[in-house]
Z-matrix of the N, CA and C atoms (Angstrom, degrees):
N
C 1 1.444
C 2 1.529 1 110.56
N 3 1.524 2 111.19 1 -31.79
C 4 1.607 3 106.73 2 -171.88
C 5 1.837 4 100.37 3 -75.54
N 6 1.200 5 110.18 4 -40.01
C 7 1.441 6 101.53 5 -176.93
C 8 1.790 7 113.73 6 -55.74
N 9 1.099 8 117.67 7 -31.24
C 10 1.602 9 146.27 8 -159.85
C 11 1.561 10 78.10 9 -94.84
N 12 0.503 11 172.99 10 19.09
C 13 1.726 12 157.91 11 168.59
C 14 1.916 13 84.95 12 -132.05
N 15 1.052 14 124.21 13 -77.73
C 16 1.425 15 124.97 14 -169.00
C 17 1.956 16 103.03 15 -45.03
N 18 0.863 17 115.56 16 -56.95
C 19 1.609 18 121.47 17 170.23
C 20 1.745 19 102.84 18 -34.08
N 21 1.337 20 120.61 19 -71.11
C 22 1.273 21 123.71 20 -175.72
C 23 1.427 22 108.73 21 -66.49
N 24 1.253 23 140.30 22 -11.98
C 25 1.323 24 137.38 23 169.12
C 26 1.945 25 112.76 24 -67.59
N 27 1.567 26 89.78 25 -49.10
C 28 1.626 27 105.25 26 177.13
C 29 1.242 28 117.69 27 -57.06
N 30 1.376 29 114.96 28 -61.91
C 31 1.355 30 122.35 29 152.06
C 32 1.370 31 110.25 30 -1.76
N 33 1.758 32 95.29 31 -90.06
C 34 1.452 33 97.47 32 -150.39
C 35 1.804 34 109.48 33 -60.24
N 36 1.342 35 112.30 34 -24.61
C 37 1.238 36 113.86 35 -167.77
C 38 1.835 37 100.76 36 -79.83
N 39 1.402 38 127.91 37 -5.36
C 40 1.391 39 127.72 38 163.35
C 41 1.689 40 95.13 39 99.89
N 42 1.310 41 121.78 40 10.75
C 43 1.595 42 117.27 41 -175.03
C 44 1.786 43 109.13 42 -105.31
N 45 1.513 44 114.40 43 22.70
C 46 1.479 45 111.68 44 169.47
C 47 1.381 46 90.52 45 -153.94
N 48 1.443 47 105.79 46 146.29
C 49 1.636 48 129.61 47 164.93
C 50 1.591 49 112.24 48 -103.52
N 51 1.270 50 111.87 49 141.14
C 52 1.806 51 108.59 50 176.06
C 53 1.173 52 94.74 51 -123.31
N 54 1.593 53 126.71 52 149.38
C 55 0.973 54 128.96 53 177.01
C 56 2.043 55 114.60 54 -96.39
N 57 1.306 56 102.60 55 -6.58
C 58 1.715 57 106.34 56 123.78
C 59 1.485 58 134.06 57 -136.19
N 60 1.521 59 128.48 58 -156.89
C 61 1.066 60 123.62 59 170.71
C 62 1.576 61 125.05 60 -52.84
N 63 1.685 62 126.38 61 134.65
C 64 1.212 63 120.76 62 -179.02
C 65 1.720 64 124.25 63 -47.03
N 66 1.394 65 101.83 64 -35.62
C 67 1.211 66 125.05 65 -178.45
C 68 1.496 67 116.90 66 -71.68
N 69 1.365 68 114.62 67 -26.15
C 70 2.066 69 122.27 68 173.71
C 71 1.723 70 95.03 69 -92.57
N 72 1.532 71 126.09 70 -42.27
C 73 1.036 72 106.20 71 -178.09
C 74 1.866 73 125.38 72 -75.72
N 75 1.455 74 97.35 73 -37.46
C 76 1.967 75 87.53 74 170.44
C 77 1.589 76 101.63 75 -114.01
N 78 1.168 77 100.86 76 127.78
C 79 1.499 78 139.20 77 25.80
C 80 1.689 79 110.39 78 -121.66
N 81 1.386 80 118.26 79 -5.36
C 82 1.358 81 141.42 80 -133.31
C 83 1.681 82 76.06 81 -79.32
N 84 1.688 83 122.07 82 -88.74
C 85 1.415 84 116.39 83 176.17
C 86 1.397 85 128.21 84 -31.99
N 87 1.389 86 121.74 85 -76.90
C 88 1.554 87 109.92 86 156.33
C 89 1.512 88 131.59 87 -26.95
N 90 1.371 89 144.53 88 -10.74
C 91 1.172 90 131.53 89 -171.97
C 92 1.792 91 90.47 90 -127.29
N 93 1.100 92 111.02 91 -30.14
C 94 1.662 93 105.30 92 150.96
C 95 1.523 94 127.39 93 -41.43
N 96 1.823 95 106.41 94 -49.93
C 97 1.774 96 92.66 95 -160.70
C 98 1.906 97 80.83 96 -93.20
N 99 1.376 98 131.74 97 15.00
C 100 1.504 99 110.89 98 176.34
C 101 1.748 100 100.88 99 121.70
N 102 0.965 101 148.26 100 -7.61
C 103 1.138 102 145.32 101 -168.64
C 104 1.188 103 95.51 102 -87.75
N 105 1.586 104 100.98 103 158.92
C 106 1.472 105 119.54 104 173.95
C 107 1.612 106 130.20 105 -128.62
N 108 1.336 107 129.20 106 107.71
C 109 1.078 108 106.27 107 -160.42
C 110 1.517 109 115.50 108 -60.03
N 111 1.284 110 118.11 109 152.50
C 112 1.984 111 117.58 110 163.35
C 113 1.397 112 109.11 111 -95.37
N 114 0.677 113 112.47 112 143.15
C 115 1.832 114 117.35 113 177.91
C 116 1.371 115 94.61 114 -97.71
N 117 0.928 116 113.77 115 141.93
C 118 1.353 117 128.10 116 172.92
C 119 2.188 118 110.06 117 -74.98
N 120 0.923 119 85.72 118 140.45
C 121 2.059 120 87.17 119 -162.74
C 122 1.632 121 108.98 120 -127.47
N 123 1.307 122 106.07 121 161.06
C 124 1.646 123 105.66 122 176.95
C 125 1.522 124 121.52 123 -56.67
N 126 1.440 125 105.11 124 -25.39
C 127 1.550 126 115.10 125 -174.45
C 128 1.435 127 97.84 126 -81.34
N 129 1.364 128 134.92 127 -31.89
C 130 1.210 129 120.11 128 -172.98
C 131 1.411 130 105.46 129 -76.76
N 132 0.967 131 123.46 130 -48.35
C 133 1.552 132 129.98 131 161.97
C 134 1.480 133 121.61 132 -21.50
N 135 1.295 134 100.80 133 -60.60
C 136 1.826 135 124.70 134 172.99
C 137 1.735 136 109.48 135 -63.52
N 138 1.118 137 100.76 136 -25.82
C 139 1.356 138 107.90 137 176.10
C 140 1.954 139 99.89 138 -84.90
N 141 0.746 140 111.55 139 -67.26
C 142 1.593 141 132.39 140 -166.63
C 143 1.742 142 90.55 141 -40.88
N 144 1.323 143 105.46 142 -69.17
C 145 1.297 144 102.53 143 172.74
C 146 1.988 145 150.17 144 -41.76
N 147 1.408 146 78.17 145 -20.10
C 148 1.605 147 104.85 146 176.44
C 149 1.595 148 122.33 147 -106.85
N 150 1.715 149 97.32 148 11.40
C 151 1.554 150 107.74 149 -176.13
C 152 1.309 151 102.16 150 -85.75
N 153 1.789 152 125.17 151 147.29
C 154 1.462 153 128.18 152 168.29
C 155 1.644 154 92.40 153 -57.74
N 156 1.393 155 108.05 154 -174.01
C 157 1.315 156 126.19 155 -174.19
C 158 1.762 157 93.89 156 -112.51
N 159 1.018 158 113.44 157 63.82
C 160 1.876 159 116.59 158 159.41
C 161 1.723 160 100.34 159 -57.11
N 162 1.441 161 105.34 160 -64.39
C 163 1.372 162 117.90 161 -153.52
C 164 1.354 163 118.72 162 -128.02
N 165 1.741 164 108.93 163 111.05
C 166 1.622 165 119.74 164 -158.27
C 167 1.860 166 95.43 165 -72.00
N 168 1.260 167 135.64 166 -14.60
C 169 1.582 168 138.68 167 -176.35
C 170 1.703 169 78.23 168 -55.21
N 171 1.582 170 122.37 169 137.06
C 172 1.347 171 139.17 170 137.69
C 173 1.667 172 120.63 171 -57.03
N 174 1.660 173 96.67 172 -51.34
C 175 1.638 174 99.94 173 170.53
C 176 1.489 175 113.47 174 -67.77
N 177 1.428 176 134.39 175 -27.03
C 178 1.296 177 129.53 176 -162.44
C 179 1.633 178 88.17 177 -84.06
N 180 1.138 179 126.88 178 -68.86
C 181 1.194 180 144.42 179 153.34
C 182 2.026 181 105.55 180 11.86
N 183 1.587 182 90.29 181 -65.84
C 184 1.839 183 92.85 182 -163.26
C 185 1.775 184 110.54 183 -75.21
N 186 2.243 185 101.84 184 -25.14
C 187 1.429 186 80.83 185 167.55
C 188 0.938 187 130.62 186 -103.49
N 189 1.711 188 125.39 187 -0.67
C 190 1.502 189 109.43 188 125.19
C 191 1.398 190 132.71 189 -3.42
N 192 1.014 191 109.75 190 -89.83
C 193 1.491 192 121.66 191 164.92
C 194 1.195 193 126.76 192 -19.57
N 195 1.422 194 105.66 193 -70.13
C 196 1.764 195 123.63 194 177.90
C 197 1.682 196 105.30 195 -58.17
N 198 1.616 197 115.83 196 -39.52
C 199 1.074 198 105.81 197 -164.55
C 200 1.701 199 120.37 198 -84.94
N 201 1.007 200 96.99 199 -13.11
C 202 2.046 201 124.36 200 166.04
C 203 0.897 202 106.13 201 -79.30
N 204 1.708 203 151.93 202 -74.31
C 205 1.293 204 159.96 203 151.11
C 206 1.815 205 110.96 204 -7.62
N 207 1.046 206 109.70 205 -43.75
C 208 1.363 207 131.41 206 174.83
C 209 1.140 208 143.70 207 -101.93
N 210 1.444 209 105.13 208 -8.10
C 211 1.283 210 129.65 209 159.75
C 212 1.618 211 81.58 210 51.54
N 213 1.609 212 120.82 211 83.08
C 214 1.617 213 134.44 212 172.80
C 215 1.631 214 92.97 213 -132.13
N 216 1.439 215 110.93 214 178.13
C 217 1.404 216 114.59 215 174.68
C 218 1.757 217 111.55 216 -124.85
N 219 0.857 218 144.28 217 123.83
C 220 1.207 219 149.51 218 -141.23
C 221 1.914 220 98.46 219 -91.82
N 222 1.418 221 116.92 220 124.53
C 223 1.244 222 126.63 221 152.55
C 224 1.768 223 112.22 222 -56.27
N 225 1.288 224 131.89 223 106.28
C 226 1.607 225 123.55 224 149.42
C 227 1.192 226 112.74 225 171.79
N 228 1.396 227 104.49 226 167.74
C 229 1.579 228 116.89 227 -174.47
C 230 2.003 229 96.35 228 -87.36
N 231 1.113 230 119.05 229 -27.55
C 232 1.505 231 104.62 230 -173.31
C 233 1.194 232 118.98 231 -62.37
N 234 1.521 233 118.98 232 129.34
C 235 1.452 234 119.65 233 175.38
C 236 1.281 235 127.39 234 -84.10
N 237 2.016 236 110.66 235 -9.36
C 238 1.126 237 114.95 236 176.57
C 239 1.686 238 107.87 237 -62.44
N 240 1.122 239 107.67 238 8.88
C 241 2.100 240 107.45 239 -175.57
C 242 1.934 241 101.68 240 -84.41
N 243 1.448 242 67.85 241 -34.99
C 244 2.239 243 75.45 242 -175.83
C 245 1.647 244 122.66 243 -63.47
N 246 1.745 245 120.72 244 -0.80
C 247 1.057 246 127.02 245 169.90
C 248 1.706 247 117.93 246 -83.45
N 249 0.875 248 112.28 247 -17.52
C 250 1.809 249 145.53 248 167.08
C 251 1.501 250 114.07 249 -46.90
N 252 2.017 251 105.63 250 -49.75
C 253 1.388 252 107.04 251 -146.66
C 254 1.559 253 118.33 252 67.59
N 255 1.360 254 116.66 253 12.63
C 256 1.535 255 100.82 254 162.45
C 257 1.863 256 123.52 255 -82.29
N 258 1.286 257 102.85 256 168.90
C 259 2.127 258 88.68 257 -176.12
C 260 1.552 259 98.70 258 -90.02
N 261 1.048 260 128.91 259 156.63
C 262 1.232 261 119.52 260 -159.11
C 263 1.920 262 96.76 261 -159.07
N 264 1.026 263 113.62 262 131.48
C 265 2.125 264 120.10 263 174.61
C 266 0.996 265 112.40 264 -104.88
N 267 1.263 266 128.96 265 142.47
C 268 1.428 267 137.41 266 169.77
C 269 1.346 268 136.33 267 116.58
């Protein structure tokens, strides 16, 4: 959900292109090729909140969170994620 909220922010501000509508691609494409959305939850929050300040991104920030809370492994090239201790590809 946090990526899906940050996507529609870009959007609107003209700083992301989709190669379709925002609205056919989340959630409709993603839950097609297997994805699942996460809802964002109080624990991630509680988590989010108790993170050092590695990384001023709010969105990088929450899946941090989600992805510690959840013991998930994080999709990205940013290395500012590796100050966290989260597992991270790419």
């Amino acid at each position: 959900m946090a990526s899906g909220w940050e996507m529609a922010i870009k959007l609107q501000l003209g700083k992301l292109d989709l190669p379709r509508p925002f609205e056919v691609l989340f959630p409709g494409t993603l839950e097609s090729l297997g994805f699942s959305i996460l809802p964002i939850q109080a624990g991630h929050l509680h988590r989010y909140h108790a993170l050092p300040f590695h990384h001023r991104d709010p969105f990088d920030r929450l899946l941090v969170a989600q992805a510690l809370a959840e013991e998930f492994t994080l999709v990205s090239n940013d290395a500012a994620f590796d100050a966290y201790g989260v597992t991270r590809i790419w």
